[in-house]
C-alpha positions as CSV (number, residue, x, y, z in Angstrom):
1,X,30.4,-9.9,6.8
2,X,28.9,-9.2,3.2
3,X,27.2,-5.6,3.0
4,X,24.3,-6.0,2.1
5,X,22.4,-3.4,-0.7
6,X,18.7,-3.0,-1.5
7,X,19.3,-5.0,-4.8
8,X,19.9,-8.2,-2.7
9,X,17.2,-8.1,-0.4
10,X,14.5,-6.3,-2.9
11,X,11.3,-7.7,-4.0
12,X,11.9,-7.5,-7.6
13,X,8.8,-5.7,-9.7
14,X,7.9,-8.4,-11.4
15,X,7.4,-10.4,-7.8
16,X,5.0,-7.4,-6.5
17,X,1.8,-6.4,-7.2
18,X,1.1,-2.9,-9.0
19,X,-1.6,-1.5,-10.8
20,X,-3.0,1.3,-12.9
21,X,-4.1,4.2,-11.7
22,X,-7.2,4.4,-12.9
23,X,-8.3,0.9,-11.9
24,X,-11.3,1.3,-9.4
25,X,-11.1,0.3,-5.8
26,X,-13.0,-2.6,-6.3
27,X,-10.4,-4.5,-8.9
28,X,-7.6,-2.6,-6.4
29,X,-9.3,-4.9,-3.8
30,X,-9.3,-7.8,-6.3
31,X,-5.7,-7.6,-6.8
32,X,-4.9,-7.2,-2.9
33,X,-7.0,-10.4,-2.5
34,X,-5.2,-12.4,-5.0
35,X,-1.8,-11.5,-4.3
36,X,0.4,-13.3,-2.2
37,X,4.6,-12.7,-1.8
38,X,7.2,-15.4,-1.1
39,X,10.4,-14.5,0.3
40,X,12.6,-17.0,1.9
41,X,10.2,-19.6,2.0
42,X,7.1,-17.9,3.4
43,X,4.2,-16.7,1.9
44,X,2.7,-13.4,2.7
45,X,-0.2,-10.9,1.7
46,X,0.7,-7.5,0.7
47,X,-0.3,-4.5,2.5
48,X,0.7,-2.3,-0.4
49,X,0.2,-1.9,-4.3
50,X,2.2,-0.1,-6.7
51,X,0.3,2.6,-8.6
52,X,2.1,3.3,-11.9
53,X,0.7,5.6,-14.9
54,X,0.3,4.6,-18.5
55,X,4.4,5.4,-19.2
56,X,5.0,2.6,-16.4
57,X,6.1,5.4,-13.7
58,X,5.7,5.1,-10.1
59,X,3.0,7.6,-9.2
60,X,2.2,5.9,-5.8
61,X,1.0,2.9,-3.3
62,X,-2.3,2.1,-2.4
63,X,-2.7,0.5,1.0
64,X,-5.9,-1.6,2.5
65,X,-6.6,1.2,4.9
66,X,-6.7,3.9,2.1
67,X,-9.0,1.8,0.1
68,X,-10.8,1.5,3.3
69,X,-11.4,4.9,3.9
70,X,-12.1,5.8,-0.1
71,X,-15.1,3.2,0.4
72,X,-16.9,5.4,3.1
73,X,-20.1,6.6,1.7
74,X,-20.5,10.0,0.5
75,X,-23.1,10.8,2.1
76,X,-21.0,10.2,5.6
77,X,-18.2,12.1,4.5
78,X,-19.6,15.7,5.7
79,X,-20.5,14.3,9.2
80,X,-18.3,14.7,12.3
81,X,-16.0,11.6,13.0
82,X,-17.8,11.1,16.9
83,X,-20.9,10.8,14.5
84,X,-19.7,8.5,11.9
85,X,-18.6,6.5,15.1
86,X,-22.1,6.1,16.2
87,X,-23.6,4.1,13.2
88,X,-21.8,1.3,14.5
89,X,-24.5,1.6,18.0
90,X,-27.1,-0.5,18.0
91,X,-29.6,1.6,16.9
92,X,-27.7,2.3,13.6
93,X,-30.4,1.0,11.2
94,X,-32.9,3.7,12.8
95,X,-30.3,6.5,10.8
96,X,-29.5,4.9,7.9
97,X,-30.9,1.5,6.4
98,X,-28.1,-1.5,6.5
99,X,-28.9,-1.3,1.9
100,X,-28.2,2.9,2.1
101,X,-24.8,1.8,3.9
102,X,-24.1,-1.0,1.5
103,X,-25.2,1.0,-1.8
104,X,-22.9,4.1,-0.5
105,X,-20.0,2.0,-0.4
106,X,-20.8,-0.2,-3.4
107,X,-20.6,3.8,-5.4
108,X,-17.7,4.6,-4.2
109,X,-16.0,1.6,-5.0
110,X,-16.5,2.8,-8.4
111,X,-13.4,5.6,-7.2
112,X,-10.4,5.3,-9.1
113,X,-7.7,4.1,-6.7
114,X,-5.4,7.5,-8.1
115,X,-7.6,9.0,-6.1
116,X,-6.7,7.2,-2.5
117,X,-3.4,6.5,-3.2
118,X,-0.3,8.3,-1.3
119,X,2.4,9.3,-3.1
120,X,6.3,8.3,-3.6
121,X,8.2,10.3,-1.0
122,X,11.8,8.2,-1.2
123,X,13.8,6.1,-3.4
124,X,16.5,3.8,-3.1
125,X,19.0,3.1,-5.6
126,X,19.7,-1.0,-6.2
127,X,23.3,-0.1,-5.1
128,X,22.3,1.7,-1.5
129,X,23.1,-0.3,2.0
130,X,20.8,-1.6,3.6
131,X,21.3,1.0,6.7
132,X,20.6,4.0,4.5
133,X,17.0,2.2,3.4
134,X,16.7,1.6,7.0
135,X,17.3,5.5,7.7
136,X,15.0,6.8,4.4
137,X,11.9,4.3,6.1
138,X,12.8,6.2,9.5
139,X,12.9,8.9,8.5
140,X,10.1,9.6,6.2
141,X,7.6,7.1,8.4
142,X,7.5,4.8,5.7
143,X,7.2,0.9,5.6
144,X,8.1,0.1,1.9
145,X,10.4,1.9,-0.9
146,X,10.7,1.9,-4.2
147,X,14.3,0.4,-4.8
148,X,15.3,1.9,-8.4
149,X,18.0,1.1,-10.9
150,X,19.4,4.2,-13.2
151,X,15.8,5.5,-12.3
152,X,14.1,3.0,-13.5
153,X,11.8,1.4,-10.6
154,X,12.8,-2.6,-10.3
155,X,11.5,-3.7,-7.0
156,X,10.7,-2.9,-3.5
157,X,11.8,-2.7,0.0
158,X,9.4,-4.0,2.9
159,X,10.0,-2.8,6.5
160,X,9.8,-6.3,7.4
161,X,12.4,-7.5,5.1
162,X,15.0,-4.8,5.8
163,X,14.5,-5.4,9.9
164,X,15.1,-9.1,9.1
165,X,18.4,-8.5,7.7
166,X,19.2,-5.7,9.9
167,X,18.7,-8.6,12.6
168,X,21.0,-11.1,10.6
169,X,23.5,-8.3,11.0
170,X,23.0,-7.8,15.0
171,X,22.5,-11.3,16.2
């Protein structure tokens, strides 16, 4: 059986959405809508975007649910969760007008995505088994890494994509 390394299964960086860190939310979201992957035949939406800075260095990834949550209004953001949770009763409008809602999030998709974004917690070299990226995912509760080449960042590892071959391997 041929080992398999991150370099073989990567998404290379030129295949993978990234971005500036200073774009705003709302062109993060235009990229996430735009971008599809293709690996082994199927296509696939991203869930994540590389954030680099103006060198090209990997500062972070961007996800739909931290854009998500950097949309929510400012004027919410002081409030308890339980009553956040209750603008979404029926009586909602009575609180806050459906426009105050919309202009809120419409502001803070202004927000440059450096400020949502999570940062790099784990490499993996281009030479590295499969099985350690599988371990560095565990164990840092992480579903894509940064694969990197004489640490230089040239693609990525998805959850999906090492569990696939992982499978390959067991069945």
């Amino acid at each position: 059986m041929q080992q398999k390394t991150a370099g073989d299964i990567m998404i290379p960086l030129d295949e993978y959405p990234h971005i500036p860190y200073w774009l705003t939310l709302r062109q993060a979201i235009a990229e996430f809508d735009k971008s599809e992957i293709v690996t082994s035949g199927k296509v696939s939406r991203t869930r994540f975007v590389l954030v680099f800075d103006e060198e090209y260095q990997l500062l972070g990834t961007v996800r739909r649910r931290d854009i998500l949550r950097g949309l929510e209004p400012d004027f919410l953001k002081d409030k308890p969760l339980r009553d956040r949770k209750m603008l979404f009763n029926k009586d909602v409008f009575a609180i806050y007008s459906f426009d105050k809602l919309v202009d809120g999030v419409r502001k803070q998709a202004d927000m440059p995505v450096k400020d949502v974004m999570m940062p790099i917690v784990v490499t993996v070299d281009s030479k590295d088994h499969i099985i350690k990226a599988m371990y560095e995912m565990v164990d840092h509760n992480v579903s894509i890494i940064p694969v990197v080449d004489e640490e230089k960042v040239v693609g990525v590892l998805r959850s999906n994509d090492v569990f696939h071959e992982l499978a390959r391997m067991l069945l």
